[in-house]
C-alpha positions in Angstrom: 235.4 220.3 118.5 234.2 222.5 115.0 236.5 221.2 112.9 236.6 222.7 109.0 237.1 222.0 105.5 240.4 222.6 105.9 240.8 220.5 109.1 241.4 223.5 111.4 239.7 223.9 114.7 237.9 227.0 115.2 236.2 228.5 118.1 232.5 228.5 117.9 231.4 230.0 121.1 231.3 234.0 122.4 230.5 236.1 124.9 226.6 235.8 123.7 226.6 231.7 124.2 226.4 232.6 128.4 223.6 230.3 130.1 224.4 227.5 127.2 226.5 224.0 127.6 229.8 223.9 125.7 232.4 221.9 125.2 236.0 223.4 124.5 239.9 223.0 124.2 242.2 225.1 125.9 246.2 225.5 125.9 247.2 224.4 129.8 250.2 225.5 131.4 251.8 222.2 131.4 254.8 221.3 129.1 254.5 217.3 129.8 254.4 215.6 126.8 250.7 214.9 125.8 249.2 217.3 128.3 249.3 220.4 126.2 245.7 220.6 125.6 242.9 220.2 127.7 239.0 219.8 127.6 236.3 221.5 129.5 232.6 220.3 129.0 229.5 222.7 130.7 227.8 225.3 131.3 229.5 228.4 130.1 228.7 230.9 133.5 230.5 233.9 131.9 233.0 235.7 129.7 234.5 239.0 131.3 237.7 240.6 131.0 239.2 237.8 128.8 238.5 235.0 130.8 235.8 232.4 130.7 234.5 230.4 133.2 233.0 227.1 132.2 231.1 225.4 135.7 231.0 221.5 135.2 227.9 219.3 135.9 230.0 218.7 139.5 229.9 222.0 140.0 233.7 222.7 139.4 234.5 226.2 137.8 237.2 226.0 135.1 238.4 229.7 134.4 240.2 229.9 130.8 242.0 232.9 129.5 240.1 233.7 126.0 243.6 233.6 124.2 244.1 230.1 125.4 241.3 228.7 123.5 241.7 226.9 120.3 238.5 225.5 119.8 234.9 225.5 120.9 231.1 224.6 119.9 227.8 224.6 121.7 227.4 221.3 123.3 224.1 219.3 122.8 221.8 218.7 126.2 223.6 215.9 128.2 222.8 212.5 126.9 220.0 211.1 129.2 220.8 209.1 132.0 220.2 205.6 130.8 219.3 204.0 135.0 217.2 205.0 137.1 213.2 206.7 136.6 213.2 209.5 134.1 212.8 212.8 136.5 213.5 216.5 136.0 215.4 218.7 138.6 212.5 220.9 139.5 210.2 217.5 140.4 213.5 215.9 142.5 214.0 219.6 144.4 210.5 220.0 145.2 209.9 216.0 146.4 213.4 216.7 148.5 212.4 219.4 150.0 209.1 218.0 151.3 211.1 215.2 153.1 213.1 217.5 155.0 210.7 220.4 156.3 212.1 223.5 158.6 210.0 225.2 161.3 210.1 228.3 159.8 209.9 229.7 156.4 209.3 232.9 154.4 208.8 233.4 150.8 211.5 235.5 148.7 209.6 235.9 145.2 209.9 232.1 144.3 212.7 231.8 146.5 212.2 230.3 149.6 214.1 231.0 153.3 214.2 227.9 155.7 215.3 228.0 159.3 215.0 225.2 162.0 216.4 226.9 165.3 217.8 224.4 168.1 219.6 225.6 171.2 223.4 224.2 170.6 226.1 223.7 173.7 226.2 226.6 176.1 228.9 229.7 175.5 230.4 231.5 178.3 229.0 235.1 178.2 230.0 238.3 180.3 229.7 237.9 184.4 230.2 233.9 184.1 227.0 233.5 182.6 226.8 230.5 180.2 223.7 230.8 177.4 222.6 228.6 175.0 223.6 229.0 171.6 221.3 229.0 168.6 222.2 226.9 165.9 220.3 225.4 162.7 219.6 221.3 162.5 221.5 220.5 159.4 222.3 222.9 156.2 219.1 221.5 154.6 216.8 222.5 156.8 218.7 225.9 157.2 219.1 227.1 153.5 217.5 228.8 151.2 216.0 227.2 148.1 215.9 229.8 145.4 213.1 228.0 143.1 212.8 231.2 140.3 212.8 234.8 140.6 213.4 236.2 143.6 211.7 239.5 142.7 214.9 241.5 143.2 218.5 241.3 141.4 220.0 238.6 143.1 222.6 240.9 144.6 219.9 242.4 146.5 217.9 239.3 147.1 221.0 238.0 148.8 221.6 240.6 151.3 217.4 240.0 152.1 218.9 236.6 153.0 222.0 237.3 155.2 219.9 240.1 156.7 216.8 237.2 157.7 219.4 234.4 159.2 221.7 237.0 161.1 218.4 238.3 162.8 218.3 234.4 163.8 221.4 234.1 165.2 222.1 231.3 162.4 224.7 232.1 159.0 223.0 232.1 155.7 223.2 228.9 153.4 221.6 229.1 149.3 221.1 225.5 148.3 221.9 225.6 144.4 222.0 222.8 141.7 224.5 221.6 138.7 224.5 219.3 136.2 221.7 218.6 135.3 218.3 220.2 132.7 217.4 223.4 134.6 220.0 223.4 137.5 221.4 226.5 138.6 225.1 227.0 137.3 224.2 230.9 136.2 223.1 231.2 139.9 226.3 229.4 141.5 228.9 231.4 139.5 227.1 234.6 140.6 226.9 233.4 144.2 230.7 233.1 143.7 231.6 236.5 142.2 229.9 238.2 145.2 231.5 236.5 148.1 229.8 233.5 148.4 231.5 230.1 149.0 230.7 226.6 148.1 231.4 224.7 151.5 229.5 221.6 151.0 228.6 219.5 147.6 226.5 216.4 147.3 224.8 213.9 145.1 221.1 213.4 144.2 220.9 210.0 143.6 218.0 208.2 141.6 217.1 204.4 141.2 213.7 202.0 140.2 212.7 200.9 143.6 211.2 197.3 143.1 214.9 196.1 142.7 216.1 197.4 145.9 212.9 195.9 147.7 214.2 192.8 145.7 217.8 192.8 147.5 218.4 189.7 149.3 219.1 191.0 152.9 217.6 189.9 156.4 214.8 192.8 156.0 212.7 190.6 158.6 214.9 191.5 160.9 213.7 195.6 160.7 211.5 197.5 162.8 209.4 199.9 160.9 207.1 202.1 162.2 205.7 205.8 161.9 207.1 206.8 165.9 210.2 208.5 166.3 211.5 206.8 169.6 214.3 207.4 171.9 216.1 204.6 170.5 216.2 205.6 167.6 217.6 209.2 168.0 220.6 207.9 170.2 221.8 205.7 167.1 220.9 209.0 164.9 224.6 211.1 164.6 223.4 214.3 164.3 221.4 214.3 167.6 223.0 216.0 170.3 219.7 216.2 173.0 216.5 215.9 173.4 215.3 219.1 171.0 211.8 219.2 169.6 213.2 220.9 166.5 215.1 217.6 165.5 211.8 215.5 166.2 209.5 217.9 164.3 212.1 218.2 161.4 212.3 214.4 161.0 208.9 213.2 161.6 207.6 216.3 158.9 207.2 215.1 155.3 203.6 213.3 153.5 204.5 209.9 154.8 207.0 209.3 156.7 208.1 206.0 158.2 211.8 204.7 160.7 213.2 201.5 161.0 215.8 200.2 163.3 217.7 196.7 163.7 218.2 195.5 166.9 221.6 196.0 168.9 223.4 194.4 171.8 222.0 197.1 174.2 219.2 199.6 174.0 221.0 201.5 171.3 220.0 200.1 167.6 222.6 198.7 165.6 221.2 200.4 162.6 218.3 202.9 161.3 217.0 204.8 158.8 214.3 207.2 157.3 212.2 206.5 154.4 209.4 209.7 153.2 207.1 208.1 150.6 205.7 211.3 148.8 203.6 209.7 145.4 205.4 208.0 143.3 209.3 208.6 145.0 210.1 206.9 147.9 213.2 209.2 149.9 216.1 207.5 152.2 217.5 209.6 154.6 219.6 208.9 158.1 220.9 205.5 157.0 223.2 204.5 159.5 225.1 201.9 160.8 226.8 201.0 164.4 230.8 201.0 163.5 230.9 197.6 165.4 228.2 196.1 163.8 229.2 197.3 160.2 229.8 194.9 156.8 227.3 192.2 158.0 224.3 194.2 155.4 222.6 196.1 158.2 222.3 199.4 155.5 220.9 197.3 152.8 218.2 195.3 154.9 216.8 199.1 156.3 216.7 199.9 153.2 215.5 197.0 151.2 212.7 196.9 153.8 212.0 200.9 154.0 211.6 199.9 150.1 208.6 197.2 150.7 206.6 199.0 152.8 207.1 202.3 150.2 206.1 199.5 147.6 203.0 199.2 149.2 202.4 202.5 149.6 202.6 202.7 145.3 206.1 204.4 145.0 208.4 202.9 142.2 210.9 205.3 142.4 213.3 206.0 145.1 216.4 208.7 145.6 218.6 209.5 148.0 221.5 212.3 149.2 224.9 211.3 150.0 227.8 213.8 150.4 230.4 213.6 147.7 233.5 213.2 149.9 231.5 209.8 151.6 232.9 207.0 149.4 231.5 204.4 151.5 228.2 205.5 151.2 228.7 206.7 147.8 230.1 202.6 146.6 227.1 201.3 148.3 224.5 203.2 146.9 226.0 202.6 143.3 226.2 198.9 144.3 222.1 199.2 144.5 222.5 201.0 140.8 221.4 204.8 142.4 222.8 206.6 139.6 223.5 210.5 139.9 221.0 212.7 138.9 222.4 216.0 139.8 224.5 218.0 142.1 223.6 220.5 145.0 225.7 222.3 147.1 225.5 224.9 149.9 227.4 227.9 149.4 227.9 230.8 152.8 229.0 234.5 152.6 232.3 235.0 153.3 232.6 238.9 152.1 232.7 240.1 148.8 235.1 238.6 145.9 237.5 240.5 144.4 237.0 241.6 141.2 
């Protein structure tokens, strides 16, 4: 907090700090002894109207009525992450979304719209018809990625977007970043003044990859190999038939390699995805039978995915996990992946109020 001569605290910040990283104290609305005051440290994503909203590296918005403030300074930068390879958002964004490629895209200004159309469980229709119903494999592979400048105020650039996924049958994602140097926090607090909604919110996590490849775990007891088989997919959760569009999505990236652990019947007791792309090795679709879990059948996939991605000259790996997944989320620390940033998929869900 600015604190003065005098010992006062004074409120550094205005309208004109919007875009910058802050840190403030506010007047809550609790009367508990000791909870009179709170903190709020980020990105401040606007002032209007008398209230501020401050979005956190999480992506959390924290709205603060101006009059409750009592004291407030720029912030410096976040202090660098002291695990993991150094690595800047744009780099991690543009490696992630080479390891999980749509079928289609189209170019927005530097924004770019991703679709990857499979036909879902049948729907009644008129006359006892039934027809199959189009549906996109996974958020990631159905959501835009706005990189810059879309070429239009984003307000228009956004109705582009619901106007190119209605004509495909699919509802309109925007992939956006926080907490991190160069995310998108401007971008997500405008996507939620018009309507949009934050539905989904994960980690990107980052870690040095000769330690994992280092883990002891039974890694000679992995498959690897560059063929997506049917043995694989049946173990793999989000496949619901035998769609080209889930094969082409998960075989796309610049080297891509599966790996499997035998099971009591033809079904794998565990698999995974590994997408070497220079010097970051991806994991992706780590997953475990329930009846075969806590015997480290997720750590030898991936401590093996890690040695052949050694081989290939990565040293750095990352990873996606969904914040809600604790399980996932404790392993992943317990092999030091430290958070790098957050993403989350917003949809439209009609205009805010003002």
């Amino acid at each position: 907090m600015e604190i003065t001569g005098g010992g006062r605290l004074e409120v550094r910040v205005t309208s004109a700090d919007v875009g910058k990283r802050v840190s403030v104290r506010y007047v809550t609305d609790s009367v508990s002894a000791g909870e009179r005051f709170s903190d709020a440290v980020g990105v401040l994503t606007s002032w209007d109207g008398g209230v501020i909203t401050i979005t956190r590296k999480s992506g959390e918005a924290v709205r603060i009525p101006e009059l409750r403030l009592v004291a407030g300074k720029i912030a410096p930068p976040a202090p660098a992450r002291r695990r993991g390879p150094a690595a800047t958002f744009p780099e991690l964004s543009r490696v992630a979304a080479r390891a999980w490629q749509p079928v289609e895209t189209e170019r927005l200004g530097e924004w770019t719209l991703r679709a990857a159309i499979q036909e879902g469980p049948g729907e009644a229709r008129p006359g006892g018809a039934v027809a199959g119903r189009r549906v996109g494999f996974t958020r990631r592979a159905n959501s835009v990625l706005p990189e810059g400048d879309p070429g239009l105020p984003v307000a228009e650039a956004l109705e582009v977007v619901r106007e190119w996924y209605a004509a495909r049958e699919l509802p309109a994602y925007v992939q956006a970043a926080t907490g991190a140097e160069g995310t998108q926090e401007l971008l997500c607090a405008e996507l939620e003044r018009l309507g949009w909604r934050r539905e989904v919110t994960a980690e990107l996590r980052t870690a040095a990859l000769a330690p994992l490849a280092d883990l002891d775990a039974d890694a000679g007891a992995v498959r690897i190999g560059r063929t997506l088989d049917e043995p694989w997919l049946r173990r793999y959760q989000r496949f619901t038939g035998a769609s080209p569009v889930v094969r082409q999505v998960l075989s796309s990236g610049p080297s891509v390699w599966f790996a499997s652990v035998a099971g009591t019947g033809e079904v794998p007791a565990a698999i995974g995805r590994c997408v070497v792309d220079g010097r970051w090795a991806g994991f992706m679709a780590i997953e475990v039978d329930p009846g075969h879990r806590r015997r480290g059948l997720a750590t030898a996939v991936m401590t093996a995915l890690a040695r052949q991605a050694l081989d290939e000259g990565a040293s750095a790996a990352w990873l996606q996990v969904e914040a809600d997944n604790d399980g996932a989320r404790a392993l992943y620390e317990g092999m030091d992946f430290a958070v790098h940033h957050h993403y989350h998929h917003y949809r439209h869900h009609g205009r805010a109020e003002a």
